[in-house]
C-alpha positions as CSV (number, residue, x, y, z in Angstrom):
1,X,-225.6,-107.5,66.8
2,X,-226.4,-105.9,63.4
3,X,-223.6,-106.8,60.2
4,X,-222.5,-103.5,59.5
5,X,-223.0,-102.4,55.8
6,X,-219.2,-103.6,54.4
7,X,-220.1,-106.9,56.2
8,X,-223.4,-107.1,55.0
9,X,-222.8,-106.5,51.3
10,X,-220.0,-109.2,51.5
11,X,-222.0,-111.4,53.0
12,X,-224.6,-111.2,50.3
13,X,-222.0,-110.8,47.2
14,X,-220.4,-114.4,48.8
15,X,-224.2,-115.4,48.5
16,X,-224.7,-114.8,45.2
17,X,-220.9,-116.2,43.9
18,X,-222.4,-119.1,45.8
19,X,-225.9,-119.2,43.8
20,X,-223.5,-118.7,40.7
21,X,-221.4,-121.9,41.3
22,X,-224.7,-123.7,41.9
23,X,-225.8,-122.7,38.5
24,X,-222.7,-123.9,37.1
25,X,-222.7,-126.8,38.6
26,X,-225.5,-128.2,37.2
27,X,-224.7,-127.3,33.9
28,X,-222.6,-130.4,32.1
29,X,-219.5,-128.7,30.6
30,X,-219.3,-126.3,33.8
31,X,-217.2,-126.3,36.3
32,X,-218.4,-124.3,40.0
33,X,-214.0,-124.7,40.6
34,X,-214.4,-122.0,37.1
35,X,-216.9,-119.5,39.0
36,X,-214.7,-120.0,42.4
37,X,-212.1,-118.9,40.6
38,X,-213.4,-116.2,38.9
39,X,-214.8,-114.6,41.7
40,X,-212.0,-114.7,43.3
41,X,-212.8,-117.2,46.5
42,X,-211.3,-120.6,45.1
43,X,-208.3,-119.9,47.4
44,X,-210.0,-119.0,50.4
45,X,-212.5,-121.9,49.6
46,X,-209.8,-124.4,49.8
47,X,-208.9,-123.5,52.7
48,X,-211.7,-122.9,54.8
49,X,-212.6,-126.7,53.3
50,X,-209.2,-127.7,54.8
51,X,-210.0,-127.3,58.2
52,X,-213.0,-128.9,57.9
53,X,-211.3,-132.4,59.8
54,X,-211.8,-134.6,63.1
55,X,-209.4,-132.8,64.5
56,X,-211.5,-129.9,64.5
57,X,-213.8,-131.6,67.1
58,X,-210.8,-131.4,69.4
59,X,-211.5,-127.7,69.4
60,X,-214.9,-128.0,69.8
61,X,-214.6,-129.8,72.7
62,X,-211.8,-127.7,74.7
63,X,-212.5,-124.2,73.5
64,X,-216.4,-124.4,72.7
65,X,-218.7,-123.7,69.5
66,X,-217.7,-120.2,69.2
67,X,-213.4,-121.4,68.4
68,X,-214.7,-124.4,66.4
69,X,-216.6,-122.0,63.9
70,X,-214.0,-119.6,63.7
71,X,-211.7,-122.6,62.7
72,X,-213.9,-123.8,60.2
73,X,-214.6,-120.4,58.4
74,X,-218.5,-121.4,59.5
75,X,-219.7,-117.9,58.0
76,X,-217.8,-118.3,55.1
77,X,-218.6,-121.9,54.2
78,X,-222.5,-121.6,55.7
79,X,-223.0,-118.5,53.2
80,X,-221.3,-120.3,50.1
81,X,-223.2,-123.5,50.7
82,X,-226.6,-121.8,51.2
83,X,-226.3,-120.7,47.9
84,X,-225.0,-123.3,45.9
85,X,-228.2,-125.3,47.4
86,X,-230.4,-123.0,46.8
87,X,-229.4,-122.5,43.6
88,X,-229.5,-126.4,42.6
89,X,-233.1,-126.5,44.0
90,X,-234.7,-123.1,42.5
91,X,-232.5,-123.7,38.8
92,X,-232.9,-127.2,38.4
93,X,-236.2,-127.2,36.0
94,X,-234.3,-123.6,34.5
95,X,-231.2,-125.2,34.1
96,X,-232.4,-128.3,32.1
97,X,-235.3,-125.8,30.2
98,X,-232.3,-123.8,28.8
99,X,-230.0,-126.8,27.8
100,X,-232.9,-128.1,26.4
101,X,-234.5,-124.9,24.4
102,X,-231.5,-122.3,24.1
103,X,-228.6,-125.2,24.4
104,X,-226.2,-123.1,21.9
105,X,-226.8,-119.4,23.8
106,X,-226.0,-121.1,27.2
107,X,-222.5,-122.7,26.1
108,X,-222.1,-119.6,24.5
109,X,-222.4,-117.6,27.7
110,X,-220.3,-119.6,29.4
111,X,-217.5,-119.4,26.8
112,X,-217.4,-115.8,27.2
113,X,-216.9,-116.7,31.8
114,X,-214.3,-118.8,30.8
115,X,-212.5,-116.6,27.9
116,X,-212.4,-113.5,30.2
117,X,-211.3,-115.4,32.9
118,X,-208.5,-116.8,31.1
119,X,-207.6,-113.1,30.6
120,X,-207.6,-111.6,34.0
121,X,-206.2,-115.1,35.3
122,X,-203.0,-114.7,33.6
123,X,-201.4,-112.4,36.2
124,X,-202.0,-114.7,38.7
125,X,-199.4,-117.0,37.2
126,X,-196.6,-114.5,37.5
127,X,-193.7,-114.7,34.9
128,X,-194.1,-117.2,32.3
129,X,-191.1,-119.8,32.3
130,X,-191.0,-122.9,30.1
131,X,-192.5,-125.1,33.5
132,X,-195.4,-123.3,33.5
133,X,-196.0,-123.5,30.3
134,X,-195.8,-127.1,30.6
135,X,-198.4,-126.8,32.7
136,X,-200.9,-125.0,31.4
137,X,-200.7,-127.8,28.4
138,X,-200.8,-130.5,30.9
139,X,-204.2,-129.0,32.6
140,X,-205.1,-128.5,28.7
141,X,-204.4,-131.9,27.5
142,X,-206.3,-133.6,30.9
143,X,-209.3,-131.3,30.9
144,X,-209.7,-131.9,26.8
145,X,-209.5,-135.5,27.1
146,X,-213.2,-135.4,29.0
147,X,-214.9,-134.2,25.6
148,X,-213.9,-137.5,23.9
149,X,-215.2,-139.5,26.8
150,X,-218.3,-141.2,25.9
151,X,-221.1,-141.9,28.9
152,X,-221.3,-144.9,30.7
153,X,-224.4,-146.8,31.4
154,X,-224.2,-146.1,34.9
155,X,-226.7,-147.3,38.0
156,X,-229.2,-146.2,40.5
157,X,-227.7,-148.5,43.1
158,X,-226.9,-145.8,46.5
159,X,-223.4,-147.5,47.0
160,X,-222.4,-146.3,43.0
161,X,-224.7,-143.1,44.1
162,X,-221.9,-142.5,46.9
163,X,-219.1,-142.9,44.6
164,X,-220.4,-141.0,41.7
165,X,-220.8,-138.0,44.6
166,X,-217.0,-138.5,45.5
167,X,-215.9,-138.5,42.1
168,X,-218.4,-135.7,41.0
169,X,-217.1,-133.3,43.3
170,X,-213.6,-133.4,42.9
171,X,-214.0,-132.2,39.5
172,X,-216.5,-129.8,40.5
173,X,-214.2,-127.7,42.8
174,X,-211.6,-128.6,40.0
175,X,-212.0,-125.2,37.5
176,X,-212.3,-126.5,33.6
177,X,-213.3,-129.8,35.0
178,X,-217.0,-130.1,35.3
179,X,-219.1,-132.5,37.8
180,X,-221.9,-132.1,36.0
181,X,-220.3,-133.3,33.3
182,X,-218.5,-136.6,35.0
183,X,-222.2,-136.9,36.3
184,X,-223.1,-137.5,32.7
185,X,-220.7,-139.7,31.8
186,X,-221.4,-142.2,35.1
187,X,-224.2,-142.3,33.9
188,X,-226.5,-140.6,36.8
189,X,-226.5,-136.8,36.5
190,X,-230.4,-136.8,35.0
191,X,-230.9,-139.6,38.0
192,X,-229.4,-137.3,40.5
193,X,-231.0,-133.9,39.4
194,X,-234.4,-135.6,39.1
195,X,-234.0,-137.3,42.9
196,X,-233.1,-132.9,43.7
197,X,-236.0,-131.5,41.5
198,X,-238.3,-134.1,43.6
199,X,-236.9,-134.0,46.6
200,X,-236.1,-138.1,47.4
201,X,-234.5,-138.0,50.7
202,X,-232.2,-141.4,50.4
203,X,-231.0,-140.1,47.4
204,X,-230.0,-136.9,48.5
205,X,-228.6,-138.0,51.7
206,X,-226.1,-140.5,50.1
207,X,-224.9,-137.9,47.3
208,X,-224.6,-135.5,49.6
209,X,-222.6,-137.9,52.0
210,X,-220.6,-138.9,49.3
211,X,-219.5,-135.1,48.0
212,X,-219.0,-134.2,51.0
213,X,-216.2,-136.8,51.9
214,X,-214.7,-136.7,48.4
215,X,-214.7,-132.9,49.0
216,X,-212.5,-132.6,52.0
217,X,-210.1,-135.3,51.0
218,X,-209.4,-133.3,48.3
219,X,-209.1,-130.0,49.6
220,X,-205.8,-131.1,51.6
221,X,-204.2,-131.7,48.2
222,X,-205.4,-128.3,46.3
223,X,-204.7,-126.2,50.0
224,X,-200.9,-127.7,49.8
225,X,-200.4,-127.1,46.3
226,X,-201.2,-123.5,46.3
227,X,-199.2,-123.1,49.6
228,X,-196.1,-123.9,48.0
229,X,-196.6,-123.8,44.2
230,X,-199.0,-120.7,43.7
231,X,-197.9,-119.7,40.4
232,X,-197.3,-122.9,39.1
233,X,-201.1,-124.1,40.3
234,X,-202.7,-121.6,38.3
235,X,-200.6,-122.0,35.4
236,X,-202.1,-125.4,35.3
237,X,-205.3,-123.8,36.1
238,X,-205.6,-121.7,33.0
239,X,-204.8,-124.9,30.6
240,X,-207.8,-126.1,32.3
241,X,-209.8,-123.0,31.9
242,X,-208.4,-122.7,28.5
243,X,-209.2,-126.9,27.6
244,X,-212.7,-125.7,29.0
245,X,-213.5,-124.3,25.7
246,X,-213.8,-127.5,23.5
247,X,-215.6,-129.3,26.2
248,X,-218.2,-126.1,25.8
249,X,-218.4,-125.8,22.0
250,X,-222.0,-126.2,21.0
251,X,-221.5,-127.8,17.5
252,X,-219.3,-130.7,18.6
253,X,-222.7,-132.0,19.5
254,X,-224.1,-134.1,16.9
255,X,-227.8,-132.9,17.8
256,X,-227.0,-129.7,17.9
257,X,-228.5,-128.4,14.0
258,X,-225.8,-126.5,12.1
259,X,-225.7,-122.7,13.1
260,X,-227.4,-119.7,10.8
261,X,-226.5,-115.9,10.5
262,X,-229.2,-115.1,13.6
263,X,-228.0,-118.0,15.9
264,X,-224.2,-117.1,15.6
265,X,-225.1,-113.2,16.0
266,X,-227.0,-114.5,19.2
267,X,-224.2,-116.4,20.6
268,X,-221.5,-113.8,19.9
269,X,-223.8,-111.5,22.1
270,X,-224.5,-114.2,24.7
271,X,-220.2,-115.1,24.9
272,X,-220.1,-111.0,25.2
273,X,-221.9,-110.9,27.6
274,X,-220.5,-113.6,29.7
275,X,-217.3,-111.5,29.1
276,X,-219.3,-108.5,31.0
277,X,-220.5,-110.7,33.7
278,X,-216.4,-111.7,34.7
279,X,-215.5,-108.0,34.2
280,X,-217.9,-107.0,36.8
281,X,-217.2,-109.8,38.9
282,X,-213.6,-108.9,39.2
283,X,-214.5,-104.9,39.2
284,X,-216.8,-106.2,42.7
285,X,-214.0,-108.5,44.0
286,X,-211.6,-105.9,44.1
287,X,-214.0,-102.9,45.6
C-alpha cells in the first residue's frame, strides 16, 4: 500500500528533522536534544524511546511483529534514525571542513537555532512562577558549567569507547547539552568520527552498543518528567537552551583571531538566518 500524500510528506519532514539532529550532533557545542526540540518531536521522541524495553519482546512473542512495531513507534524511530545516520556518514568530512574553515559563521548559525528557539519555547513553559524560574537558572548554571571544562586525555580502549557512547548520548538527547561536546572533553570525539568517516566496524559497533543502552535508560527518566512536570521540564529546558549560548560563542576560543567589520556582518547574517531556519521549522510543525 502507497503512503498517502499527508503521510508521505511527514514521513520525509521527520527525515529531514532526523538528518538535522545528525548534523548537530556532530558539531561540539550542539546538542541533537536542541533540534528535537525545535522541531517539535523531543516529546514524542522520548516516548517512542520509552518503550523500547524487554518487555516489549513479550509482545512480540504473543501478538506478533506487526503489535511489537506499533509499540515501539518502529516508523517513527526507523525514519528519525535513518537520518541522523545518514547524516553522520554523508556530513562527517563537511562538518569538520566548516569547523575548521568557517568555525565563527557555523557557531553563528547555530546561535540564531538556539536564540529563536528560546523564543517560541517560552510558551511551552506556561505561566512563569518563581519555581520555574529556578529552573531555568538551574538548567543555566549546569549547561554553562561544560564551557569551563577542559578535555581529558581520553583512550582508544573499546571498554572506555562503550562508556564514552553511554555518556555521549545522554547529553545528546539532552537540548543545550551537547554529545559532541562531552565527546571532546573524553577525549575521543576526533577518534570516534574518524572510526565513522572510515568506516571501522569494532568501533562503530561498541559506540553504537554503548549509545544505545545509555539512551534508553535515560529515556524512562525524561518520559516521567514530562508526564508529570511538563511545564516545569521545559522551564529547565530553556536555561539549558539559553546556557547554550556561551558554550557556542566563537571568541571564547583562544584560536579563534579577533573578529573584523566583514566577519561580524557575516555572523549577524549567518545567526539571522539560523533564526529563519527555526521560524520555518515551527511554521512546518504546525501545518
Amino acid at each position: 500500500m502507497f503512503a498517502t500524500p499527508t503521510a508521505l510528506r511527514e514521513r520525509v519532514l521527520l527525515f529531514l528533522k532526523g538528518m538535522a539532529m545528525g548534523v548537530a550532533d556532530s558539531v561540539p557545542g550542539v546538542s541533537g536534544g536542541t533540534i528535537a526540540v525545535i522541531s517539535g518531536i523531543y516529546e514524542a521522541l522520548i516516548n517512542a524511546l520509552k518503550q523500547c524495553h524487554p518487555l516489549a519482546l513479550k509482545t512480540l512473542w504473543q501478538q506478533g511483529p506487526r503489535a511489537f512495531w506499533q509499540q515501539i513507534h518502529g516508523s517513527f524511530l526507523l525514519t528519525l534514525l535513518s537520518g541522523i545516520l545518514l547524516s553522520l556518514v554523508l556530513m562527517a568530512n563537511t562538518v569538520l571542513y566548516l569547523l575548521d574553515q568557517h568555525f565563527v559563521l557555523v557557531m553563528a548559525f547555530f546561535m540564531g537555532l538556539v536564540l529563536a528557539s528560546c523564543w517560541l519555547l517560552r510558551a511551552e513553559a506556561g505561566r512563569w512562577s518563581v519555581f520555574k524560574v529556578l529552573l531555568f537558572a538551574i538548567g543555566f548554571v549546569l549547561t554553562a558549567l561544560t564551557a569551563v571544562l577542559n578535555p581529558m586525555a581520553g583512550s582508544t580502549a573499546l571498554p572506555y569507547i562503550f562508556i564514552s557512547g553511554m555518556i555521549a548520548i545522554c547529553a545528546m538527547i539532552l537540548p543545550g547539552i551537547s554529545g559532541a561536546f562531552l565527546l571532546l572533553l573524553l577525549g575521543v570525539y576526533e577518534y570516534v568520527l574518524g572510526a565513522l568517516r572510515n568506516a571501522e566496524v569494532d568501533v562503530i559497533l561498541v559506540f553504537g552498543l554503548g549509545c544505545a543502552i545509555g539512551l534508553l535508560s535515560f529515556a524512562h527518566l525524561l518520559s516521567w518528567t514530562f508526564r508529570h512536570y511538563r511545564e516545569q521540564s521545559y522551564a529547565f529546558i530553556i536555561g539549558m537552551l539559553a546556557a547554550s549560548l556561551i558554550v557556542l560563542w566563537p571568541w571564547r576560543e583562544a584560536t579563534v583571531p579577533a573578529a573584523d567589520t566583514g566577519t561580524v556582518l557575516a555572523a549577524v547574517l549567518c545567526a539571522f538566518l539560523g533564526c529563519a531556519v527555526i521560524l520555518g521549522f515551527s511554521r512546518l510543525a504546525r501545518g
